[in-house]
Backbone bond lengths (Angstrom), bond angles and torsions (degrees), N, CA, C in turn:
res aa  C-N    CA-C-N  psi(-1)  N-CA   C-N-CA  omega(-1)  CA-C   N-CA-C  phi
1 X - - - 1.450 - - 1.528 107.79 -
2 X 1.254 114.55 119.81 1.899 123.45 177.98 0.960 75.35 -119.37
3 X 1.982 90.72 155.04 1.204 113.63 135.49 1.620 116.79 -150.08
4 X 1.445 100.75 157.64 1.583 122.32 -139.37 1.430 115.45 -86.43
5 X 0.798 141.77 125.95 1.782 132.57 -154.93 1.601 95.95 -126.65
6 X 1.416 118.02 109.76 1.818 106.71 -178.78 1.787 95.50 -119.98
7 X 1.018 128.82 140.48 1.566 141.93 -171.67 2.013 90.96 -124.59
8 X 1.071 116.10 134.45 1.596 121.80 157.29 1.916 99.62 -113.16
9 X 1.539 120.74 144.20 1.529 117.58 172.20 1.537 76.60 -132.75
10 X 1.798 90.94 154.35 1.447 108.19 -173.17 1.758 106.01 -118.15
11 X 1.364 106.24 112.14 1.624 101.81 -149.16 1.972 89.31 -75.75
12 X 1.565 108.71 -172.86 1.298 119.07 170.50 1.648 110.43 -33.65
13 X 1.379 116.40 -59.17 1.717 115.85 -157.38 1.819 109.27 -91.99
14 X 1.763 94.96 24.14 1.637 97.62 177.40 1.581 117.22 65.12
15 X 1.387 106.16 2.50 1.962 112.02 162.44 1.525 101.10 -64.14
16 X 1.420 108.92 122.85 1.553 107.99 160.49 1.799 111.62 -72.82
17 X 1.344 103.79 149.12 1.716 115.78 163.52 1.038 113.27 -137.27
18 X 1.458 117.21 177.97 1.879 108.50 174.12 1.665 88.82 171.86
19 X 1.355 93.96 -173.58 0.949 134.26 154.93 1.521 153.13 -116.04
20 X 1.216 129.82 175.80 1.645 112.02 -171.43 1.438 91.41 -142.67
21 X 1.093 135.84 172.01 1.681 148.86 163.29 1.257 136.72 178.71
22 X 0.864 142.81 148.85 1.637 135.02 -172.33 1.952 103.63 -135.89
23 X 1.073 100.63 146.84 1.767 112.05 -170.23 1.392 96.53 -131.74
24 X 1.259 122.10 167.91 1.350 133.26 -161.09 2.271 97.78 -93.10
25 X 1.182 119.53 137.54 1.250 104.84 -174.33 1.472 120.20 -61.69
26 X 1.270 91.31 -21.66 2.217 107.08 -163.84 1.391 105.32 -84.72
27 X 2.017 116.25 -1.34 1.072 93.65 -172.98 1.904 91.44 -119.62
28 X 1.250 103.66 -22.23 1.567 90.92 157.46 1.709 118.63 -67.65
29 X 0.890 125.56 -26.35 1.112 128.16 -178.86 1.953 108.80 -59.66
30 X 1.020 96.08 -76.15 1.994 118.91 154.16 1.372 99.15 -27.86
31 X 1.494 147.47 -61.78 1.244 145.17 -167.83 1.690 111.23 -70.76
32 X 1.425 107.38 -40.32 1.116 114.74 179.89 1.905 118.65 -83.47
33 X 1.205 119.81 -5.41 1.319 117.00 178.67 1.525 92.71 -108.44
34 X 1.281 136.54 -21.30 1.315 129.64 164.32 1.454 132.69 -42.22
35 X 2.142 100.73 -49.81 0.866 99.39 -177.38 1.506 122.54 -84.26
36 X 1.244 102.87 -8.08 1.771 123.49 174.36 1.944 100.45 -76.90
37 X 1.118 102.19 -52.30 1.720 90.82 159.18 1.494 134.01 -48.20
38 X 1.200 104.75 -36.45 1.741 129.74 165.78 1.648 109.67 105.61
39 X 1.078 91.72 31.05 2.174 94.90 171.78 1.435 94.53 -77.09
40 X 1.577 79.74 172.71 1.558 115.20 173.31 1.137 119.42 -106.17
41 X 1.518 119.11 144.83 1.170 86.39 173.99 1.863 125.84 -124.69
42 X 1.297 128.53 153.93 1.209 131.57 -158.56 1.354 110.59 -128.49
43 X 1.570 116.46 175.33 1.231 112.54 171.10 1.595 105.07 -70.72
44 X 0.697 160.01 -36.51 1.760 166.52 -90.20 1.921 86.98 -135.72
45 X 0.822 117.43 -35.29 1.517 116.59 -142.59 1.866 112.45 -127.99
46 X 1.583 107.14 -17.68 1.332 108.40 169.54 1.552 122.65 -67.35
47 X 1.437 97.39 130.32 1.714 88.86 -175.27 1.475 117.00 78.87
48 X 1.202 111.90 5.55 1.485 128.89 178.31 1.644 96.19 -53.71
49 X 1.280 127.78 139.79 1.357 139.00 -176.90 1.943 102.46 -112.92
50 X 1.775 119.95 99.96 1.384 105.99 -176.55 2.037 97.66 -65.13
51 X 1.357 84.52 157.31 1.324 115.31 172.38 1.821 111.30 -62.09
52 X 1.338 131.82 127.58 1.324 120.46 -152.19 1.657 85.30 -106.70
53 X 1.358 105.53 142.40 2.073 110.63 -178.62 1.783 87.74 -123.63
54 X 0.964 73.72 147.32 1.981 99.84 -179.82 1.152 106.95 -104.79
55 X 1.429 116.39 144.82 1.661 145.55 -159.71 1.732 105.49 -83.52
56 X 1.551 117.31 -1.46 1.170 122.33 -177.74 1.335 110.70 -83.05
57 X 1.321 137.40 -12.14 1.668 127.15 -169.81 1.517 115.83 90.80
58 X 1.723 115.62 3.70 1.406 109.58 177.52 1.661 98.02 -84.81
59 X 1.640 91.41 149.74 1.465 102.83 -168.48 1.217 102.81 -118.68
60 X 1.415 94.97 129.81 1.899 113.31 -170.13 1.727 106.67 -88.31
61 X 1.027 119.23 144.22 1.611 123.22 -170.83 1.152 107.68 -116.75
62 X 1.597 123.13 98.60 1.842 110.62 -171.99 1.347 95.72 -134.92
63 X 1.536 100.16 -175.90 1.873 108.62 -179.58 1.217 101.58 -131.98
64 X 1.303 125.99 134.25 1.318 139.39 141.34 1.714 126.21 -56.21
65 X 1.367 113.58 115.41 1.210 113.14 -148.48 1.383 99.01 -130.68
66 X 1.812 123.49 170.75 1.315 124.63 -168.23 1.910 98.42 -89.10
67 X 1.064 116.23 1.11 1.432 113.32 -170.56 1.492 88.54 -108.81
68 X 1.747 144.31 -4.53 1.032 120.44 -175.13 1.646 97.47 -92.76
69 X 1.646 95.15 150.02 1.587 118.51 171.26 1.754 98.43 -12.42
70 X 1.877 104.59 150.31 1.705 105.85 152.16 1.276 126.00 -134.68
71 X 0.985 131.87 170.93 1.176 123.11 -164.15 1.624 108.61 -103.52
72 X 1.417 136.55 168.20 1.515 123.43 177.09 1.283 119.91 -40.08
73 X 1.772 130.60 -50.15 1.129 138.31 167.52 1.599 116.42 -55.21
74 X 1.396 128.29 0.08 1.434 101.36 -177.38 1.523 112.10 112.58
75 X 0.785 117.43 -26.66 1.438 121.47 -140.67 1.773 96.01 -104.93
76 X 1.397 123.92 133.29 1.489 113.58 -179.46 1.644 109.81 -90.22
77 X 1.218 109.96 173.63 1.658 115.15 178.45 1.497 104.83 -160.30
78 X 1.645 89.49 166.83 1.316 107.05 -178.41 1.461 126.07 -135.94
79 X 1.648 129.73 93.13 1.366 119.09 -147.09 2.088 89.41 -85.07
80 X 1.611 97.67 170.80 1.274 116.30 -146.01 1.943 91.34 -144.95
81 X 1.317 143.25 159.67 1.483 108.51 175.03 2.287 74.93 -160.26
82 X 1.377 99.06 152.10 1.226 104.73 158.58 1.464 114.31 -154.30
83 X 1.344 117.57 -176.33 1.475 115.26 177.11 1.794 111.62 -98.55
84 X 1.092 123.68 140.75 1.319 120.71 172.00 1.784 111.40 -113.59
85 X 1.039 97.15 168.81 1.956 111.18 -164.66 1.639 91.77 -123.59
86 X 1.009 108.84 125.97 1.809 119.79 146.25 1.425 119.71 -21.64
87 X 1.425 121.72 86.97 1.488 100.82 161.31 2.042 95.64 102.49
88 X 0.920 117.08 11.55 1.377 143.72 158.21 1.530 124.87 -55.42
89 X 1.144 130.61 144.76 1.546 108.11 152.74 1.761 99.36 -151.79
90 X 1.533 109.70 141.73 1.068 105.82 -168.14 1.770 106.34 -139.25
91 X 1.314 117.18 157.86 1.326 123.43 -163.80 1.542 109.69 -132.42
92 X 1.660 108.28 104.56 1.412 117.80 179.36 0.798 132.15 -109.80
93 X 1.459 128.20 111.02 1.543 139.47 -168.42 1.583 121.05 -109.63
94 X 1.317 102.80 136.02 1.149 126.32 163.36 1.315 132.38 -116.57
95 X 1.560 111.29 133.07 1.889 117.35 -155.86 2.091 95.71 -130.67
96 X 1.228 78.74 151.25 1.258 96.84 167.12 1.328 126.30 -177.69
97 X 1.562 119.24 141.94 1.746 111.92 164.15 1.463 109.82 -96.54
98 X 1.418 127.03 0.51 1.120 135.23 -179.21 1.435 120.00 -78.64
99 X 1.528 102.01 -59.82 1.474 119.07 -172.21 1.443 109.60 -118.58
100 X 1.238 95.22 172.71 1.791 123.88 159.88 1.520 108.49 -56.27
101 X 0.684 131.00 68.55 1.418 102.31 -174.86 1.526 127.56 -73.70
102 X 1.589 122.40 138.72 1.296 130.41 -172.75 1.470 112.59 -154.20
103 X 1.328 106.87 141.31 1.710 149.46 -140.58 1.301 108.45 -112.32
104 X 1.352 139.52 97.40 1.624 126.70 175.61 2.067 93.10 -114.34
105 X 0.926 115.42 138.26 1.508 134.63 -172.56 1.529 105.42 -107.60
106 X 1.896 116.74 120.57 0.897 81.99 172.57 1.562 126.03 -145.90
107 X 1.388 133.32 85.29 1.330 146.55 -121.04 1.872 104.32 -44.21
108 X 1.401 94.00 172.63 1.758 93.56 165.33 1.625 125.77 -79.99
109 X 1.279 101.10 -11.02 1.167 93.33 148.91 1.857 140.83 -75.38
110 X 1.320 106.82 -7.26 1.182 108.42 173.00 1.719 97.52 114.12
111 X 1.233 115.26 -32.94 1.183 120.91 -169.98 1.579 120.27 -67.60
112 X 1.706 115.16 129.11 1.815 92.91 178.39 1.750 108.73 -88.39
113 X 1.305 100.62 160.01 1.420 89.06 -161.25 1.688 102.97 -147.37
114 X 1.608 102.31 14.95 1.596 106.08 172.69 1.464 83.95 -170.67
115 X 1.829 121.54 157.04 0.935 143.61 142.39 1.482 113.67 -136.48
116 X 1.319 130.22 156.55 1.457 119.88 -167.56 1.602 81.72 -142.96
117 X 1.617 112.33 143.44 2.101 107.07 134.46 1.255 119.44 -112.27
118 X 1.387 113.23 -42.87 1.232 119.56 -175.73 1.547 135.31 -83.80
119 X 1.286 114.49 -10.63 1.535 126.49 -138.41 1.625 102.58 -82.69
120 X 1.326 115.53 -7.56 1.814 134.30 -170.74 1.824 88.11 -90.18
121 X 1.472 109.29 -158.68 1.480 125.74 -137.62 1.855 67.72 -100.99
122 X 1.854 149.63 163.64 0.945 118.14 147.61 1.146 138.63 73.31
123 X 1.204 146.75 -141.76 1.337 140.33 174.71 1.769 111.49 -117.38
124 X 0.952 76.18 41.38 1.545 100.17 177.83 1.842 126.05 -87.23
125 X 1.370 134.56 137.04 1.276 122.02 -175.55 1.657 100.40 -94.19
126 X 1.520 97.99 159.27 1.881 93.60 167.18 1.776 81.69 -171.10
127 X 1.266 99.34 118.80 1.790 99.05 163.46 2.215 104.54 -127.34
128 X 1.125 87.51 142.24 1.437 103.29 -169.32 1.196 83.06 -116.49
129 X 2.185 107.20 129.90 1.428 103.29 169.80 1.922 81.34 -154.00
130 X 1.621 96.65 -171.87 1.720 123.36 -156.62 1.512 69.75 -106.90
131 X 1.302 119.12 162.30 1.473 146.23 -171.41 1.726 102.11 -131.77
132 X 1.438 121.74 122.78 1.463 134.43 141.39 1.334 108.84 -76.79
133 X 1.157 112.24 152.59 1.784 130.72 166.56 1.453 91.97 -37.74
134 X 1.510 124.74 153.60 1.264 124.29 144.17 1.746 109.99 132.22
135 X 1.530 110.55 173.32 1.640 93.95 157.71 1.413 129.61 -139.78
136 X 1.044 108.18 158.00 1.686 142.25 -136.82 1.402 106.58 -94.87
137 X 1.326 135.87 143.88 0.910 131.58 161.95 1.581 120.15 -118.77
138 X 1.414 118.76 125.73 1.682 105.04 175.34 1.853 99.38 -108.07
139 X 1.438 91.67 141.99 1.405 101.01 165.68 1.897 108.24 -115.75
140 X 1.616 94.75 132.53 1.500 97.40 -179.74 1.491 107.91 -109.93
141 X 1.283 120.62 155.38 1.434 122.82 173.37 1.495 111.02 -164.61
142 X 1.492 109.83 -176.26 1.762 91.65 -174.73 1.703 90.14 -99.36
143 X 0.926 123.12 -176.23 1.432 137.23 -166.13 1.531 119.02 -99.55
144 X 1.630 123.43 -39.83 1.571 133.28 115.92 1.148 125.19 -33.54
145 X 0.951 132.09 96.78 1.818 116.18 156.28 1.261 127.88 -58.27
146 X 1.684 117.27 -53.96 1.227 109.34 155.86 2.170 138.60 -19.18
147 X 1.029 84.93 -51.81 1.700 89.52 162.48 1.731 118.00 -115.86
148 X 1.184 102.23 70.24 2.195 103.97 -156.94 1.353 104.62 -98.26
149 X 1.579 132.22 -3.80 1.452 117.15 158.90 1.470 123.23 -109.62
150 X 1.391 100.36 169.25 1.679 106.39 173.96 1.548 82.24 141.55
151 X 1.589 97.20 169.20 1.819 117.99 -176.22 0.990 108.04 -78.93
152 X 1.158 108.65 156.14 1.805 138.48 -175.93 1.283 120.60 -147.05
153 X 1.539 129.23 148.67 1.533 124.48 176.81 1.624 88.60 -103.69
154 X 1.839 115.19 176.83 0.970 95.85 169.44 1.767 70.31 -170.56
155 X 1.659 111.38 153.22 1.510 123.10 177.82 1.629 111.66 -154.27
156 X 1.191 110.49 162.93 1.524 116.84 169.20 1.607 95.88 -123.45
157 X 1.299 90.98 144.88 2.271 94.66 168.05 2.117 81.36 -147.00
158 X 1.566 87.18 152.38 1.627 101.72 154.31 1.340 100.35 -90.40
């Protein structure tokens, strides 16, 4: 799925020019829930593809790092994306001995519609929500920015 971006500029003597282009849809799409997440954006991070987590309870083991994406405040992140079912409910956790950990949710509509820090064992995230058709994006980060990397587990289960 592309889609096609055409610009005409109308120089001094009223000659039109322009351009034409087409971009991949999944990555405007990705650009556009980013900035509704509130990133920045960089060379490092455009077109960035989140990492997809499965609804089974396997728990992914990653690090938050000084080269990952940041957000206006400083603070780095790491988007995460899955599919949700109608009538669903699913429970996403985030662990750490490193960090704060914290949870921003963020529907297919674009809209965020949960963030959690505390709600896990500790300083731990866990937000429990109802699922629309569609897919989701979670962004994780530590809750400090000042100290915002180090490893984290992180899972979805129904």
């Amino acid at each position: 799925e592309m889609i096609g971006i055409n610009t005409v500029i109308f120089a001094p003597n009223n000659t039109p020019s322009g351009i034409g282009f087409a971009i991949d849809a999944s990555v405007a799409r990705e650009f556009l829930r980013s900035v509704v997440a509130g990133a920045k954006t960089s060379d490092r991070n455009i077109g960035a593809s989140p990492k997809r987590l499965r609804l089974d309870g396997q728990v992914i083991q990653e690090t938050l790092t000084p080269n990952d994406p940041t957000l206006p405040d400083g603070s780095h992140y790491k988007l995460f994306d899955f599919v949700g079912q109608a009538g669903k409910t699913v429970v996403i956790e985030m662990s750490s001995r490193e960090l704060d950990s914290y949870l921003v949710l963020i529907d297919p509509k674009g809209e965020q519609v949960a963030e959690d820090d505390d709600s896990g064992i500790g300083l731990n995230a866990r937000i429990i929500t109802d699922l629309i058709p569609g897919q989701y994006f979670v962004q994780i980060r530590h809750f400090h920015k000042a100290h915002g990397t180090g490893s984290y587990r992180i899972r979805v289960r129904k």
